[in-house]
Each structure stands twice: as structure tokens, then as C-alpha cells.
C-alpha positions in Angstrom: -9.0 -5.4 17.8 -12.4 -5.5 16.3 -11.1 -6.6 12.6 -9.0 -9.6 13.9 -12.5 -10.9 15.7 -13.9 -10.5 12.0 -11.6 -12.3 10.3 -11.1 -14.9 12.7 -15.5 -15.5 12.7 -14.7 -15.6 8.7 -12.2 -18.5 9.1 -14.2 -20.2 10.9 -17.5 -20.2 8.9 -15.6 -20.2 5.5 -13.9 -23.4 6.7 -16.5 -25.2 7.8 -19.2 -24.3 4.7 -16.6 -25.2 2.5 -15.4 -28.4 4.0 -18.6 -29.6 2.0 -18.6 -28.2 -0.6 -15.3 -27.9 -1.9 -12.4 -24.8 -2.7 -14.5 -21.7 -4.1 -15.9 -21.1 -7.3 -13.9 -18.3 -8.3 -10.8 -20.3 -7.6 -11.4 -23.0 -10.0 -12.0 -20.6 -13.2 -9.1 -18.1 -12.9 -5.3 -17.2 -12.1 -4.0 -17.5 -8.3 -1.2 -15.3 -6.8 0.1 -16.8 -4.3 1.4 -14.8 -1.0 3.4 -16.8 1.5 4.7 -15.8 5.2 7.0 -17.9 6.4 8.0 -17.9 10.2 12.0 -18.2 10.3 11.3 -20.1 13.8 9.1 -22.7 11.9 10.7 -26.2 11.9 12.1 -27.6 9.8 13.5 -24.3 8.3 13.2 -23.8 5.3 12.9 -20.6 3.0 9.5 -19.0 1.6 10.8 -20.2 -1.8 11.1 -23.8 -0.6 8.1 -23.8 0.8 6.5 -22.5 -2.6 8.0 -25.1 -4.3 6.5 -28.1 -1.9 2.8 -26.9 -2.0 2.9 -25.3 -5.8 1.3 -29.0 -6.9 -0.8 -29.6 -4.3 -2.4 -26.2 -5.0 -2.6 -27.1 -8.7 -3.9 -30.6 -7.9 -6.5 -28.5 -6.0 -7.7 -27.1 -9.3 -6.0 -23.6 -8.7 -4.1 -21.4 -11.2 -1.1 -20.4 -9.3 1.1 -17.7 -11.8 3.5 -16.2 -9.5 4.2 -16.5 -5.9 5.7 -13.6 -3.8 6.8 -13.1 0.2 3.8 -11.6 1.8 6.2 -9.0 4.1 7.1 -8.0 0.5 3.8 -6.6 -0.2 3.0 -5.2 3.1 5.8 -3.0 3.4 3.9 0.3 2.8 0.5 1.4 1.3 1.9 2.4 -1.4 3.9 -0.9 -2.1 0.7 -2.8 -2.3 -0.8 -0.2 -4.8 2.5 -1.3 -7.1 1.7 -4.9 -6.6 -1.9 -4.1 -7.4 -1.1 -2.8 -10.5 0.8 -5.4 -11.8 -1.6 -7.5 -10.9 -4.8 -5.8 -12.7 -2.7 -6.4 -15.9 -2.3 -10.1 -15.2 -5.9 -10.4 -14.7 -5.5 -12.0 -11.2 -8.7 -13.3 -10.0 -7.6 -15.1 -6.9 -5.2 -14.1 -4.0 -3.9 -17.7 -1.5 -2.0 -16.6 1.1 -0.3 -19.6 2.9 1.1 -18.7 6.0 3.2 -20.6 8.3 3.7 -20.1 12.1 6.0 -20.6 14.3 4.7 -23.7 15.7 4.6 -25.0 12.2 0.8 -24.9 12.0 -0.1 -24.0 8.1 -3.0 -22.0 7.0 -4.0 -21.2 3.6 -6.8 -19.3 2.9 -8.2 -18.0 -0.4 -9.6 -14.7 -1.3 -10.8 -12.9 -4.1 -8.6 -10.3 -5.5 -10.3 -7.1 -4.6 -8.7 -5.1 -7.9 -6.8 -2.6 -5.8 -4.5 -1.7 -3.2 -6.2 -3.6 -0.6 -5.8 -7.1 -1.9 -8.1 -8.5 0.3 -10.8 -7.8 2.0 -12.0 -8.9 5.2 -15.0 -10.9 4.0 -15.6 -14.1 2.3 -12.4 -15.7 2.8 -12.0 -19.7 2.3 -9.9 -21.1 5.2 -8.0 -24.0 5.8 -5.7 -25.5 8.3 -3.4 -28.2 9.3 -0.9 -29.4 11.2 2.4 -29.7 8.8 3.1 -28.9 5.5 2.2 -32.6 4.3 -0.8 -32.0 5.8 -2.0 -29.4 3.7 -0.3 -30.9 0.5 -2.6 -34.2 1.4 -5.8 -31.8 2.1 -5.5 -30.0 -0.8 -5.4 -32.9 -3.1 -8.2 -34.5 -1.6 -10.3 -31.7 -2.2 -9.3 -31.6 -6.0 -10.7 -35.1 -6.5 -14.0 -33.8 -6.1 -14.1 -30.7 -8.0 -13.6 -30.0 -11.7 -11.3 -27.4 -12.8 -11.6 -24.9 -15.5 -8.0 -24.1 -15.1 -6.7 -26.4 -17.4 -2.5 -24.7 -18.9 -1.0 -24.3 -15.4 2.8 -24.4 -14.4 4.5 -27.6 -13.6 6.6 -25.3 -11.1 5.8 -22.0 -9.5 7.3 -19.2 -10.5 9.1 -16.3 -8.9 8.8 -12.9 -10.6 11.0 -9.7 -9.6 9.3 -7.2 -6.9 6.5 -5.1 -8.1 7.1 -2.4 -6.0 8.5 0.4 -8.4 5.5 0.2 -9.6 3.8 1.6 -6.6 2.4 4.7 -7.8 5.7 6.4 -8.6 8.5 8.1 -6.6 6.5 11.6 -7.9 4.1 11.0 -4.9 6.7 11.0 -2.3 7.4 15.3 -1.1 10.5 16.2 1.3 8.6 19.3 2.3 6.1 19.4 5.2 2.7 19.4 4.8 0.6 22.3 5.6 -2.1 22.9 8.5 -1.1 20.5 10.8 -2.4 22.7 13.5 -6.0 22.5 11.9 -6.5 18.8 11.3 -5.8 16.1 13.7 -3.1 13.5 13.0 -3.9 9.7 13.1 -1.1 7.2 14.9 -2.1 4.0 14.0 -1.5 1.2 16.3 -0.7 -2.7 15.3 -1.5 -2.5 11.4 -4.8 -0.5 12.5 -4.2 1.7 8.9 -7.1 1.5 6.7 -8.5 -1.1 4.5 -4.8 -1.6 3.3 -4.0 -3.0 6.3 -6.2 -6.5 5.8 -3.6 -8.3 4.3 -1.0 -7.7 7.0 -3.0 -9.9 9.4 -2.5 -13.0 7.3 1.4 -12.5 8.7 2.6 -15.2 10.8 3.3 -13.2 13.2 -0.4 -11.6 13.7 -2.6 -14.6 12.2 -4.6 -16.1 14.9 -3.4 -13.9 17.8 -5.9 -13.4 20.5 -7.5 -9.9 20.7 -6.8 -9.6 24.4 -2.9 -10.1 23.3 -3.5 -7.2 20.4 -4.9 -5.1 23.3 -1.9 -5.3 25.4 0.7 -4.6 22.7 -1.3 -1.6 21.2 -1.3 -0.3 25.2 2.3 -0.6 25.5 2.7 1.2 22.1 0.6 3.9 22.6 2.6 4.4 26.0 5.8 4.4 24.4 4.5 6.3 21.2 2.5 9.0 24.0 5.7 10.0 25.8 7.4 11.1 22.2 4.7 13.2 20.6 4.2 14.7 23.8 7.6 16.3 24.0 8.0 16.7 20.4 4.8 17.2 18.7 2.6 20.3 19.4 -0.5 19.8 17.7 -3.7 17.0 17.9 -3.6 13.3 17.2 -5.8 10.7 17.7 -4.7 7.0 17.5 -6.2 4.6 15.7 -6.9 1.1 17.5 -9.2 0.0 14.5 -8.9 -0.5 10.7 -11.1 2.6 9.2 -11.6 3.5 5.9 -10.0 7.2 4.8 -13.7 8.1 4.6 -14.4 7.5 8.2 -11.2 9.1 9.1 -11.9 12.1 7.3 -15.2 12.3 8.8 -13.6 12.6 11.6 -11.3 15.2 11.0 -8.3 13.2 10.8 -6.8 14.0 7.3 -3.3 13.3 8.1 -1.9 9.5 9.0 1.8 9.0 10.1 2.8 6.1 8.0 5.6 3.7 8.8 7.4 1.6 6.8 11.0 -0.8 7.4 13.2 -2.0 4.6 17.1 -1.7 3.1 17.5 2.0 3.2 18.2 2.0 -0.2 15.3 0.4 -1.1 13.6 2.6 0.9 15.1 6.2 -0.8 14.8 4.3 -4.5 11.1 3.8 -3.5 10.8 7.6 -2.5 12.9 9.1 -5.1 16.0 10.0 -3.3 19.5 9.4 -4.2 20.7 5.9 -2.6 23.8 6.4 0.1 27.2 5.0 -0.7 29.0 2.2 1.5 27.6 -0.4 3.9 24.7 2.4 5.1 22.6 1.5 2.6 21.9 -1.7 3.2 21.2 -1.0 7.0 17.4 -2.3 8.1 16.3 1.3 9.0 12.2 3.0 9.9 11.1 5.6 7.8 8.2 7.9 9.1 6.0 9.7 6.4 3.0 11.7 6.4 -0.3 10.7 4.4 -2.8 13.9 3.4 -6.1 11.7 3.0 -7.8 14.4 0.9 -5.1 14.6 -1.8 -3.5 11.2 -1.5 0.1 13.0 -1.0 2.6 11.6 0.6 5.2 14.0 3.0 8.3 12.5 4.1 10.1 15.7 5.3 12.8 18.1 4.3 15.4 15.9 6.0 16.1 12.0 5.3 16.1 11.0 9.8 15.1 7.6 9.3 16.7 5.5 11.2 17.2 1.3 12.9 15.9 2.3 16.5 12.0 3.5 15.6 12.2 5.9 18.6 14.7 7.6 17.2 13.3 7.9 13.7 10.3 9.1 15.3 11.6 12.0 17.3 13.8 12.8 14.4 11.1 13.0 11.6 8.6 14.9 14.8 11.5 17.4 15.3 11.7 18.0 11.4 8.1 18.7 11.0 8.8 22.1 12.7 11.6 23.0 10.2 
């Protein structure tokens, strides 16, 4: 995938022009979020929380301004759960986004952004990199490179701090329509593949799951996906698609008459109906791990999630469900 090449050229010359000259600018005169993914197969275990809590000085010590640290899967649930986020964030008056991830082979890397004032986060561009071995690694890089800078950020917190999720905030339930949209049969449908969603989709490559991965590897998951994905709209969806192997801006995708994305998004079914204005189920259902399917119209930013609630844990069968409700 094109964007992962990107980033990963980014890492590498962010790293190494800032190996001399210190953390960035920006991150020295302004407040940090910081966004952690945290690979349960990562040893020692240890929760995201815990691992907050054993890099928050280090950070500081590297002259940041951490105010609030959140699990990055929490953000990149849906589109429209980063726009939440983003708001909250523009009244915080975030400057700076760190993202620490840690993979499964413990490797850390933490790389700093700037806050790009919306739903995106991040962008794919002028990102500081840095990685190391263990987590005392990056605890004893990040305090050497505080002893050679000079903060402006002078009132930070002794220990991090955990706020509740941001995600009702997400642009409101009111955007969310159980009705199907209209003129599916004019306008082609985008399926994207592997996080290939839009500008939105930057930060989800920071996850430890997909930071670092080769681009051959990407290739052959996206193949398999398309196959299985190929075999469903086939038999259940009569109209055009066209799926979407790189990250494009709604722009581009409108230009090329795709004005309609399927969206995806995994949670607590609850969460999931709260966050979409339905009424929650009773019992142990609701706190099932289920796939939603929705549709996004580009042109009026709507979101269309269907006359029926089919989600469901097995995302073939959510699928075919939601495709078979889009003819009701």
C-alpha cells in the first residue's frame, strides 16, 4: 500500500534529522495527547494504562506536555469516533498528538505529530520517529534527549491522566439514518480494503498490529480480502463498486464517481447502537463484540446504517445481512 511506503520513508528521515537536533519544536511549546497501542502478546504484559504510567515521565522529562492519554483502538473505531475525539480536543487546545505503540515483539515506537485540528489526527507527513528495543529503552532515550533541549512547557502532571471516552461526542447520533440511501444504482460504491478509508485512516497505521508491516504483506491480505469480500457482493449486491487499495481523500473519490463508502466499524454492541442512536438490547447480547456495516454519502456527509439492526460477530455474516437489507 502506497501510504504505508510513505510513512515508513517519514520515519526514517524524521528519525534520523532529528536524532541531531532534538524532539520538534512544536512539541516543546504546547499540550501532548498521548495515544498508546498496546500489543496483548507484548512481554511482559502489561495493560495500555501501565504502560502510560511507566513512560508519562520520561515524556515529561523529554520536555513534552502530556494532558491525557487514551487507547489508540479507542479512537480508531469509526470515522466518526475520531471526529468526537477531535472535538474535544480543539477545546483543549491540543497542539501535539505521541502515539507510542508497542508490538508484539516488544519493540516500542513513539512518534510525534502535530495535531492536524480535525478528524484526521494525523497526517501522513512530518512525523518525528523513534524507536527502541524495550520500554526502558525509550524511557532512557527520551530523557537523554530532554537534557539538551529547553522546554517551554513548564506546569505539567506528575502522573498522566486518563479521561472518559470522547466518543459521544462524535458528531451526534442525528447523523446516523436506518433508511437506505438513494441512487445506489447511479453512483458506484467504495469497499475499502486494510484501513484504505480516507485521510481518516492515517492514524490506524500507528496500530501495532499494522505499524511497520511490509507492503508485500499488506498486498496479500488486501488479495485475500477482496476474494472473500468479491464472492458476497456478487451474490448479494446488484449494483457497481470499486475497492479502494489506497488512502484517498473524499475529493478524489468523488471525482471518481464513488460517492458512497461501506464503512465498518467493531465494538460492545451497545456501544455501538448508543453511538448510532438506537435503543441498547437487554441481557448478555449487548455486550457481544459484534461488526456493524454502514453507508457514508460523501456529498452530504450522511451516514445510512439500514432499516434493520443485522450486525453481527462473524463479518460475513453482517455483511450479507446489511447487503440483503439494502434492497428492503
Amino acid at each position: 500500500m502506497k501510504i504505508f511506503s510513505a510513512t515508513l520513508i517519514c520515519f526514517l528521515i524524521f528519525s534520523k534529522s532529528f536524532a541531531q537536533g532534538g524532539v520538534p519544536e512544536g512539541f516543546l511549546d504546547g499540550k501532548s495527547v498521548v495515544l498508546i497501542s498496546n500489543s496483548p502478546q507484548a512481554r511482559p504484559a502489561m495493560t495500555w494504562t501501565a504502560l502510560s504510567e511507566e513512560i508519562h515521565q520520561a515524556i515529561v522529562e523529554a520536555g513534552g506536555d502530556p494532558v491525557a492519554y487514551y487507547e489508540l483502538e479507542d479512537l480508531t473505531l469509526s470515522e466518526e469516533t475520531q471526529a468526537g475525539y477531535a472535538e474535544a480536543f480543539n477545546k483543549r487546545m491540543i497542539k501535539n498528538i505521541v502515539i507510542v505503540t508497542r508490538k508484539s515483539s516488544g519493540e516500542i515506537v513513539l512518534n510525534i505529530a502535530l495535531y492536524t485540528n480535525n478528524k484526521n489526527i494525523v497526517s501522513n507527513s512530518g512525523v518525528y520517529a523513534l524507536s527502541t528495543s524495550s520500554i526502558e529503552g525509550l524511557k532512557e532515550s527520551l530523557s537523554a534527549m530532554g537534557s539538551s533541549v529547553r522546554t517551554k512547557n513548564l506546569l505539567v502532571l506528575d502522573v498522566p491522566e486518563f479521561p472518559a471516552s470522547e466518543g459521544s461526542l462524535a458528531g451526534g447520533a442525528s447523523r446516523f439514518l436506518n433508511r437506505n440511501p438513494l441512487n445506489l444504482d447511479v453512483f458506484k460504491l467504495g469497499i475499502p480494503l486494510s484501513g484504505a478509508a480516507g485521510e481518516s485512516a492515517f492514524l490506524s497505521l500507528y496500530r501495532y498490529d499494522l505499524l511497520g508491516k511490509s507492503e508485500a504483506a499488506i498486498a496479500a491480505e488486501q488479495a485475500a480480502e477482496k476474494s472473500g469480500l468479491e464472492g458476497i457482493f456478487k451474490s448479494s449486491y446488484p449494483h457497481q463498486v470499486e475497492y479502494l487499495t489506497d488512502a484517498k481523500t473524499e475529493a478524489e473519490l468523488i471525482r471518481d464517481r464513488v460517492q458512497f463508502v461501506l464503512m465498518r466499524v467493531e465494538g460492545r454492541e451497545n456501544d455501538l447502537k448508543s453511538s448510532m442512536g438506537l435503543p441498547v438490547s437487554e441481557g448478555e447480547e449487548g455486550s457481544r463484540i459484534v461488526v456493524k456495516y454502514y453507508i457514508k454519502f460523501l456529498v452530504r456527509n450522511e451516514l445510512y446504517i439500514g432499516p434493520e439492526w443485522d450486525a453481527d460477530p462473524n463479518w460475513r455474516v453482517a455483511l450479507r445481512q446489511f447487503l440483503e437489507n439494502l434492497k428492503k
